[in-house]
C-alpha positions as CSV (number, residue, x, y, z in Angstrom):
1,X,0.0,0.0,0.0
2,X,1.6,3.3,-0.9
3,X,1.6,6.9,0.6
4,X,-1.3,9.0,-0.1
5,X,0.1,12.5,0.4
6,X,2.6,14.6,2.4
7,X,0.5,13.2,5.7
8,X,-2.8,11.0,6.0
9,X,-3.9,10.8,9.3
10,X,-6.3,8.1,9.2
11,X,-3.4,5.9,8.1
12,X,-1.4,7.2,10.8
13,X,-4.1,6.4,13.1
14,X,-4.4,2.8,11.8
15,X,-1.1,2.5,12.2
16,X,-0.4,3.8,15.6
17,X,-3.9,0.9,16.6
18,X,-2.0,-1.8,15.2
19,X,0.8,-0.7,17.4
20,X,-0.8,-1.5,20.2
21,X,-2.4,-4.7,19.7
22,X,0.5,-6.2,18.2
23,X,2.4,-5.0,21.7
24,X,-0.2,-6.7,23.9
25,X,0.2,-9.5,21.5
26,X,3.6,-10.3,21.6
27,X,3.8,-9.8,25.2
28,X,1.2,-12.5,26.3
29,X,3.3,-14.7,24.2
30,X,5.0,-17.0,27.0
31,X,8.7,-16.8,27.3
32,X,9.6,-20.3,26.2
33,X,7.4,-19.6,23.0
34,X,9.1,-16.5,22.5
35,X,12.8,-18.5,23.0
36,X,11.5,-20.8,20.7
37,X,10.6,-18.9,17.8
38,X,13.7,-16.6,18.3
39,X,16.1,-19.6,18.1
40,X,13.8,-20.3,14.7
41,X,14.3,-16.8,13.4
42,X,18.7,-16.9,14.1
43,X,18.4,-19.8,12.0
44,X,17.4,-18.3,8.8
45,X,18.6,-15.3,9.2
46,X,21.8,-17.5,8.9
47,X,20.9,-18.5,6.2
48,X,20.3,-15.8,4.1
49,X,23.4,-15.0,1.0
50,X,24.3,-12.3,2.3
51,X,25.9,-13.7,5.5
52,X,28.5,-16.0,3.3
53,X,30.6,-13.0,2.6
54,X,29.4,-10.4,4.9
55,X,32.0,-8.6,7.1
56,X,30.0,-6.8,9.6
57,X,26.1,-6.4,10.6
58,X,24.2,-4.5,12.5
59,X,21.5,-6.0,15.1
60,X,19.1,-4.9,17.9
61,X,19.6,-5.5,21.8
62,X,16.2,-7.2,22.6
63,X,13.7,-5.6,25.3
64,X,13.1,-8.8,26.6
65,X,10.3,-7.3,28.9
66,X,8.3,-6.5,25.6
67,X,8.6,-9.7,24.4
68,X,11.1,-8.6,21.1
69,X,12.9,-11.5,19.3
70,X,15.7,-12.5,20.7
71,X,19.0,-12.0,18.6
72,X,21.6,-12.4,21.2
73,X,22.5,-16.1,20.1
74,X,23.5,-14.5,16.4
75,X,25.8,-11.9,18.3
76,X,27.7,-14.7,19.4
77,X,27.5,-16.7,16.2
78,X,28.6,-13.6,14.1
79,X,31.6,-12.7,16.6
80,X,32.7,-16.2,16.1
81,X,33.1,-16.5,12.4
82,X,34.8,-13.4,13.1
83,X,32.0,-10.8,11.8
84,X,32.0,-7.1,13.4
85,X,28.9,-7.0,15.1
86,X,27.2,-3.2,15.6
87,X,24.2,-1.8,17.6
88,X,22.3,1.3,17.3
89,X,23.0,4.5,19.4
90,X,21.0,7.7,19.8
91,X,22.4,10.4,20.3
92,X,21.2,12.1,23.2
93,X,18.9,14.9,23.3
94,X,18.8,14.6,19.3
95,X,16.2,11.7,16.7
96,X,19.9,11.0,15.1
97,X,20.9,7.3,15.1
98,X,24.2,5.1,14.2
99,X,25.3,2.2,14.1
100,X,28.4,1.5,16.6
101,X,31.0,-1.4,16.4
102,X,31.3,-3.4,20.2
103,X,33.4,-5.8,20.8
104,X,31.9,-7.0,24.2
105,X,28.3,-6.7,24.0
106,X,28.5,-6.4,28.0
107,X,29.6,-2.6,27.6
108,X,25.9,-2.3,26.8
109,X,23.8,0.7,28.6
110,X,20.4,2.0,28.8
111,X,20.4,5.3,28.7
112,X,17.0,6.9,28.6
113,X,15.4,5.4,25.4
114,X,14.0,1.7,26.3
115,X,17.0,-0.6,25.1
116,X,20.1,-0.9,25.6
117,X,22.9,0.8,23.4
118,X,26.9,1.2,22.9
119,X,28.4,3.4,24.8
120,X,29.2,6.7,23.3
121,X,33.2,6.0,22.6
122,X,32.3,2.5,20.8
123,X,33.7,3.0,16.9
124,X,31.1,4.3,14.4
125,X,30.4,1.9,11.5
126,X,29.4,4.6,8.7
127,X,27.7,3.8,5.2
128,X,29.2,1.1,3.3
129,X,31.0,-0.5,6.3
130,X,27.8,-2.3,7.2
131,X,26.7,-6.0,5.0
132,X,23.3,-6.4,7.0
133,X,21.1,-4.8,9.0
134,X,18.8,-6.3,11.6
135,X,15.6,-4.4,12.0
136,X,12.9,-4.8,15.0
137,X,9.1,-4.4,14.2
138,X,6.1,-4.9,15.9
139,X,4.2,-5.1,12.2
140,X,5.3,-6.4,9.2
141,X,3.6,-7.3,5.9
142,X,5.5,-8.8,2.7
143,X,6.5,-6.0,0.7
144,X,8.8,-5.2,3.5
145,X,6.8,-2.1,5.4
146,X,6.9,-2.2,8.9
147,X,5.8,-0.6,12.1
148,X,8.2,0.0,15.1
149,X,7.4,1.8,18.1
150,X,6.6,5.1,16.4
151,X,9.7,7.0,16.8
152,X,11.4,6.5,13.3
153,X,15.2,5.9,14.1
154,X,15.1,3.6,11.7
155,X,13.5,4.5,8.5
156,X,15.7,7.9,9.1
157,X,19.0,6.3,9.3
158,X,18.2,2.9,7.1
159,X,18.4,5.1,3.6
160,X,22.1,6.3,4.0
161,X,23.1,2.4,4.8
162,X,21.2,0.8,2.3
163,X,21.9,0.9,-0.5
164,X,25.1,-1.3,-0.1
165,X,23.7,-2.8,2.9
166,X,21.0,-5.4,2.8
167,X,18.2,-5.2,5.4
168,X,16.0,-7.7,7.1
169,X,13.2,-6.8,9.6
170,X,13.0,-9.6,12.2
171,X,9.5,-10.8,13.9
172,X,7.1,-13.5,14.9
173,X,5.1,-15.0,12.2
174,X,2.0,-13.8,13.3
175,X,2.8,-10.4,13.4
176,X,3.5,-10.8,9.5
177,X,0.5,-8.9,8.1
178,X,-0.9,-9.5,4.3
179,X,-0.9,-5.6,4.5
180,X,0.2,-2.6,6.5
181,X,-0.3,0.8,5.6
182,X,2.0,3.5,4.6
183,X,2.9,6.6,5.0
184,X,5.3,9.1,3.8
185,X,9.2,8.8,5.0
186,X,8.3,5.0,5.6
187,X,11.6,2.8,4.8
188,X,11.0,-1.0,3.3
189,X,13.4,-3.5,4.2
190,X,14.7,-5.8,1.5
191,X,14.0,-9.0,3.9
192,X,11.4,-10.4,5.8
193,X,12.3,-12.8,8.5
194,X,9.7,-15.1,10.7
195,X,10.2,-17.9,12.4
196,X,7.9,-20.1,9.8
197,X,9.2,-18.2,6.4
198,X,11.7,-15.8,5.0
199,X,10.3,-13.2,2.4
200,X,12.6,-11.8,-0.4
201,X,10.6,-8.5,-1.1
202,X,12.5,-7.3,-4.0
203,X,12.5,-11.1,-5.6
204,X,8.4,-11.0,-4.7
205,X,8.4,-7.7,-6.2
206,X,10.3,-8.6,-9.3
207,X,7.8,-11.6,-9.8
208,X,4.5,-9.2,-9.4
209,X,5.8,-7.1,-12.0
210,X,6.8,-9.4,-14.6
């Protein structure tokens, strides 16, 4: 579903409803579901091309208490094949995110925002350093729209990074949506990744249009 001018508010408001649900949702799902379907998710996320010749991605430090996949397995995978592995960082005071290189993913802080971040002297991974980058949604649908938690980090930062880098938004399969809507300064991701199925938009796309 495409943008319907500058700003629709009734999208917006559809958007900010599905928010919600999806949050109660996710959260009633019981913890050993939720570690379950995670585990499910790491695995093909490893399995997607891109991560035979990557050289660094970016991920998410999961806010466990919300019920958000759990990626922390993949850190360590990644950091064993010898992968840099980067988080994001707000700035404080400022809506401008990075990326930021850690080599222990202890040295992780919450400072003010909800998850946990580098700390501010952790290297800066800037466009074109990045292979991959992990995005969190509460929605997603398979043309690769999402919906996060309203702030929009990501679909501000994702279009300096990508292109080169791929991108892959991460959830449970039943917050997969046949469709979301969208509104202007939204971001698609290339990937979608559930625990039951992996979604190549642009392939999908390619094949609609053909």
């Amino acid at each position: 579903m495409s943008p319907e001018g500058p700003d629709d508010p009734l999208r917006r408001k559809v958007k900010g409803e599905l928010r919600k649900r999806m949050r109660g949702v996710r959260q009633a799902l019981p913890a050993t579901a939720r570690e379950a379907r995670s585990s499910r998710i790491v695995e093909r996320l490893l399995a997607l091309p891109v991560l035979a010749t990557a050289r660094a991605v970016a991920l998410f430090w999961p806010m466990l208490e919300r019920g958000e996949v759990d990626l922390r397995p993949l850190d360590a995978t990644l950091r064993a094949r010898g992968l840099g592995v980067a988080y994001p960082c707000v700035a404080p005071g400022t809506s401008r995110m990075t990326f930021r290189l850690l080599e222990d993913p202890a040295k992780m802080v919450e400072r003010g925002l909800g998850f946990c971040e580098p700390p501010g002297e952790a290297a800066e991974a800037p466009p074109g350093a990045l292979d991959l980058i992990v995005v969190p949604a509460l929605v997603v649908d398979p043309s690769g729209h999402r919906i996060g938690y309203g702030a929009g980090f990501y679909d501000r930062t994702l279009p300096a990074f990508s292109p080169p880098a791929a991108t892959a938004s991460v959830a449970y399969d039943f917050q997969l949506l046949a469709e979301i809507p969208a509104t202007p300064g939204d971001f698609p991701v290339g990937w979608v990744v559930t625990d039951a199925r992996t979604i190549d938009v642009l392939a999908e796309k390619a094949k609609g249009s053909g």
